[in-house]
KOLDRENZA-256769 format. One line per 4 residues: number of its first residue (from 0); their letters; for each residue x, y, z of C-alpha. Coordinates in steps of 0.05 Angstrom, whole numbers, always signed. Each point is the difference from the previous one (the first is absolute). Layout:
NUM) A) X Y Z ~ ...
// end
This chain:
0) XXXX) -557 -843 +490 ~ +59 +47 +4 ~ -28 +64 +15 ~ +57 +43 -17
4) XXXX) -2 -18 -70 ~ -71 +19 -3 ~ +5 +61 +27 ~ +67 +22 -37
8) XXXX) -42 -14 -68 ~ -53 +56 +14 ~ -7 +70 +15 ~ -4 +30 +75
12) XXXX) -67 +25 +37 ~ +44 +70 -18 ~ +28 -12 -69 ~ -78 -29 -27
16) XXXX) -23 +67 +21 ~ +51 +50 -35 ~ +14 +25 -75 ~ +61 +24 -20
20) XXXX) +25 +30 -71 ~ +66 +9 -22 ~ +46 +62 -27 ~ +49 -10 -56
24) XXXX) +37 +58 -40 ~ +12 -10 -82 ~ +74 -27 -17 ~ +50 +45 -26
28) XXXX) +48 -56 -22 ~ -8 -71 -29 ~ +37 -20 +77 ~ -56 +35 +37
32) XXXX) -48 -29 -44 ~ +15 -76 +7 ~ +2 +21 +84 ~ -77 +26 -15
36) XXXX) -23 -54 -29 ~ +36 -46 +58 ~ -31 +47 +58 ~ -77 -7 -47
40) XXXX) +10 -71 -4 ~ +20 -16 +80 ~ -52 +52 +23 ~ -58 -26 -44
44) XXXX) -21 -61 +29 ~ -14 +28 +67 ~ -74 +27 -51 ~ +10 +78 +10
48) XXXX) -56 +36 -11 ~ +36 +39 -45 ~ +79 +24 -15 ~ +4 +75 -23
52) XXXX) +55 +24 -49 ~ +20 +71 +14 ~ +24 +59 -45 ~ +54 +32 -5
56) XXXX) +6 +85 +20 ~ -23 +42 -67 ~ -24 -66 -33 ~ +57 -23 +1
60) XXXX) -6 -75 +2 ~ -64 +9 -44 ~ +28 -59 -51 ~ +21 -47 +51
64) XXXX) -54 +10 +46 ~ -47 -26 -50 ~ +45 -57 -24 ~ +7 -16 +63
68) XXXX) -80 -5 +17 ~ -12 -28 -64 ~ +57 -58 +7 ~ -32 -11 +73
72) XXXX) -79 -11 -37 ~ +28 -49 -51 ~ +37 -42 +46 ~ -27 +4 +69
76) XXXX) -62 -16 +32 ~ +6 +57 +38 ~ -44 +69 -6 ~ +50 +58 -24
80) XXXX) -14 +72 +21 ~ +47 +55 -37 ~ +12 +69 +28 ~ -9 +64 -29
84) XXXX) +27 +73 +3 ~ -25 +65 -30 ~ +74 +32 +9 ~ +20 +39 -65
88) XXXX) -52 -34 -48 ~ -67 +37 -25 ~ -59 -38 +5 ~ -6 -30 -68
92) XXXX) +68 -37 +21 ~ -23 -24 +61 ~ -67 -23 -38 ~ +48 -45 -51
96) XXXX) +33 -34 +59 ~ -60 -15 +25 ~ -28 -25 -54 ~ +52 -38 -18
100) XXXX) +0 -35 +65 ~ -67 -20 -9 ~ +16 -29 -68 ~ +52 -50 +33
104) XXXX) -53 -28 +60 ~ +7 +52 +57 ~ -60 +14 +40 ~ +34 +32 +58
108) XXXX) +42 +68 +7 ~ +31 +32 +52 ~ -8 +76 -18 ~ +57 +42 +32
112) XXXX) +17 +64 -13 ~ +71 -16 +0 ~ +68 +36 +19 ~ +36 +54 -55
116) XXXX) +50 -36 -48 ~ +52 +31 +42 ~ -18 -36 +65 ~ -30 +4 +67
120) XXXX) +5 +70 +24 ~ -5 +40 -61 ~ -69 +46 -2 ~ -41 -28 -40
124) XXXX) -40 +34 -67 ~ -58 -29 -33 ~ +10 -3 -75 ~ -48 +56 -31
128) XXXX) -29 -57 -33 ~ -1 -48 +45 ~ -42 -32 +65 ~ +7 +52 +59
132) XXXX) +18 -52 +50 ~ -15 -68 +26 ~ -82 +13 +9 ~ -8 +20 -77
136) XXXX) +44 -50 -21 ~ -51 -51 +32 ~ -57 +40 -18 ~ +26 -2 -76
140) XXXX) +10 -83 +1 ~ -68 -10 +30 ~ -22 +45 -61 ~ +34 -55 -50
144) XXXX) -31 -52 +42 ~ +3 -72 +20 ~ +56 +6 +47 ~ +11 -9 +80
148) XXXX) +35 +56 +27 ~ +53 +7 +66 ~ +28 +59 +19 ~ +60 +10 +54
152) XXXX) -10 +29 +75 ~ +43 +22 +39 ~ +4 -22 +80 ~ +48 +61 +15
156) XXXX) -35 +44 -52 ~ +36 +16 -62 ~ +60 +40 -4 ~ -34 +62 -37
160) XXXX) -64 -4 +53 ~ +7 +53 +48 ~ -48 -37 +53 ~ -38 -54 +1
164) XXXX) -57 +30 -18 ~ +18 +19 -66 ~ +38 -65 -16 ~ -73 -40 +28
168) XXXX) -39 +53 -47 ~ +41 -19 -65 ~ -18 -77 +16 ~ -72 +18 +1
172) XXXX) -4 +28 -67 ~ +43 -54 -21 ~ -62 -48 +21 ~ -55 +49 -22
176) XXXX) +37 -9 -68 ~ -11 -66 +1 ~ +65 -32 +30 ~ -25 -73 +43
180) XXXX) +65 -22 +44 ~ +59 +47 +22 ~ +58 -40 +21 ~ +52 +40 +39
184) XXXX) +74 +26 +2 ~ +36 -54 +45 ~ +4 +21 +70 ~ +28 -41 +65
188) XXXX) -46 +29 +62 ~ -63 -32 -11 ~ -35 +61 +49 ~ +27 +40 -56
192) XXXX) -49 -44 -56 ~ -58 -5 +49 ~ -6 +72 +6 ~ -3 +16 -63
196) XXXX) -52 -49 -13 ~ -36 +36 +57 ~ +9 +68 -32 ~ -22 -26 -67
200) XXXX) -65 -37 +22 ~ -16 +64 +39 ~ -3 +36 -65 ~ -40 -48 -29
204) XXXX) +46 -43 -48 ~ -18 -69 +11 ~ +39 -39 -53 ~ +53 -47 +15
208) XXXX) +63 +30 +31 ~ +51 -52 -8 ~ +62 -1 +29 ~ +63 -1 -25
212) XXXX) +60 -43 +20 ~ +72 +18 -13 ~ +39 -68 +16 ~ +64 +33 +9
216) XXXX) +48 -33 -43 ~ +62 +52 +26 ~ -15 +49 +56 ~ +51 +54 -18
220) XXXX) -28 +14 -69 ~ -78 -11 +30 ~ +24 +51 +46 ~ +28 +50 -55
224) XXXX) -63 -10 -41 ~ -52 +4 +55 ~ +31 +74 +24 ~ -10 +21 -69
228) XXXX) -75 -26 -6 ~ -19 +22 +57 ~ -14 -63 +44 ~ +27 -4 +69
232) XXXX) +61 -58 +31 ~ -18 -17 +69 ~ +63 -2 +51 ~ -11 -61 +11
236) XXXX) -2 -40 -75 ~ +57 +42 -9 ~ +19 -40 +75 ~ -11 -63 -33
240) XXXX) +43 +10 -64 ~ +54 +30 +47 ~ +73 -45 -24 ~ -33 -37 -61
244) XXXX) +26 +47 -56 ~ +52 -55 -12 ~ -34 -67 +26 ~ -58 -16 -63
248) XXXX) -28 -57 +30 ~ -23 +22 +64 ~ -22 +62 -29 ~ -44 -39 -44
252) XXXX) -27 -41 +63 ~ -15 +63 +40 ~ -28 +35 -60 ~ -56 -63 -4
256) XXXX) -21 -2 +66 ~ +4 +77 +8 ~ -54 +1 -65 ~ -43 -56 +25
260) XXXX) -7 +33 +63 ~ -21 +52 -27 ~ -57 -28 -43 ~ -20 -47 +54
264) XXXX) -19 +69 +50 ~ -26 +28 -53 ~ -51 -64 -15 ~ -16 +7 +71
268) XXXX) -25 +70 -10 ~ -37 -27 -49 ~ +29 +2 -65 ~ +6 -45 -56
272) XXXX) +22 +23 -62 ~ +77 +12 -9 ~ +41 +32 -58 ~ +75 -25 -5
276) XXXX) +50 +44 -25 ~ +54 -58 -18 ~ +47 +40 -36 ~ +9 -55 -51
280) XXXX) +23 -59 +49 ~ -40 -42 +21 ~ +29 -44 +57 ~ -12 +51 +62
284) XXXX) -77 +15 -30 ~ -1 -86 -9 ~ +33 -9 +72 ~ -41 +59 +29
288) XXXX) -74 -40 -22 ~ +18 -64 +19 ~ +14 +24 +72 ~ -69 +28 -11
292) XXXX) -26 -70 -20 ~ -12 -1 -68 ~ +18 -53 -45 ~ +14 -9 -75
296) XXX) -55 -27 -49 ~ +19 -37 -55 ~ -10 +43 -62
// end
């Protein structure tokens, strides 16, 4: 028997042990769409336990968000979670999109209280109307009922925290509103995600904190992006990107193994959920779970 082909047509010890859900945002153009549908369709047989659509700042993406989702139920086996955001929208608004995702087959939001329609940075203003923030948002779809709800965390706090302890505090009554998995702002020093986990599970929140990966499709821009949100570049990733700006396919390669390193120290720790923010392209996300040992299932 050849034993290499027996083992390449299974999962490893690592990969049967791990669950991993995907991040996609909604399609502005009929070009971006078809590249969707291309990333859903490569990333889909490796069974996700879910792929989550996201929303656009002040709602708005609300349209294609749900066309997205919806398109994803119809013709995927795969469990589609939408996002949500109370930015500039009074409740009754919010409601509607809610419902309406529950018309079309979604059993799964992730309740955000989302950035101001003029980006990251801006102070933000809850509509007089509208959900205070991200904990009576969740609160309000757990009053409407019959969903799952995940909420973000944030390994280096959020930018508006002042400490920890206030950034920990807003997670609680996130969970005390009913919220049942937070997955987390990308970061790239695991300590960074362990200690928040720490901090967290002192205070008594016990749900899921999953982690999310960035697979950094060009460092410059992750770099830009990531001083804005708040998350920290180690010296040395920036080390390892150092001469690639113009050299694609080795920045791919060191982008893989620089992700599945990552989520293979992490499963050591002892963690086994991860949320993939792909960014809409699938081959680093693909490349990054096969060096983790999974494998695609027919479906």
């Amino acid at each position: 028997m050849n034993h290499n082909a027996e083992r390449s047509g299974r999962r490893s010890q690592t990969a049967e042990k791990l669950n991993i859900s995907f991040e996609f945002f909604p399609p502005k153009t009929p070009k971006m769409e078809e590249n969707l549908w291309a990333c859903v369709k490569r990333l889909a047989p490796l069974c996700p336990d879910f792929v989550s659509v996201t929303y656009g700042a002040g709602g708005s993406t609300r349209e294609r968000t749900h066309a997205t989702v919806e398109r994803i139920i119809t013709e995927t086996h795969v469990p589609a979670a939408a996002h949500l955001t109370c930015v500039g929208a009074t409740k009754a608004e919010v409601n509607e999109v809610v419902e309406s995702y529950a018309a079309c087959g979604v059993k799964h939001i992730v309740a955000l209280r989302g950035d101001p329609a003029d980006g990251v940075g801006s102070k933000y203003v809850p509509h007089a109307d509208g959900y205070v923030n991200a904990a009576d948002l969740v609160a309000g779809i757990r009053d409407i009922g019959g969903f799952e709800v995940s909420v973000s965390a944030y390994p280096e706090k959020h930018p508006e925290s002042p400490d920890f302890a206030t950034d920990i505090e807003m997670l609680r009554q996130k969970v005390d509103a009913g919220a049942t998995r937070a997955i987390t702002q990308f970061f790239f020093d695991n300590d960074l995600y362990e200690a928040y986990v720490e901090r967290a599970r002192r205070a008594g929140i016990f749900i899921p904190i999953v982690p999310g990966i960035l697979p950094i499709h060009n460092f410059v821009q992750m770099a830009n992006f990531a001083g804005r949100t708040g998350a920290s570049v180690p010296q040395w990733l920036a080390n390892r990107f150092e001469g690639l700006d113009n050299d694609p396919e080795t920045h791919r390669l060191v982008a893989a193994a620089i992700a599945a390193e990552q989520v293979n120290d992490l499963h050591e720790r002892g963690v086994d959920d991860f949320h993939f923010y792909t960014m809409n392209r699938a081959n680093l996300s693909y490349a990054i779970c096969h060096l983790l040992g999974m494998r695609p299932v027919a479906v």
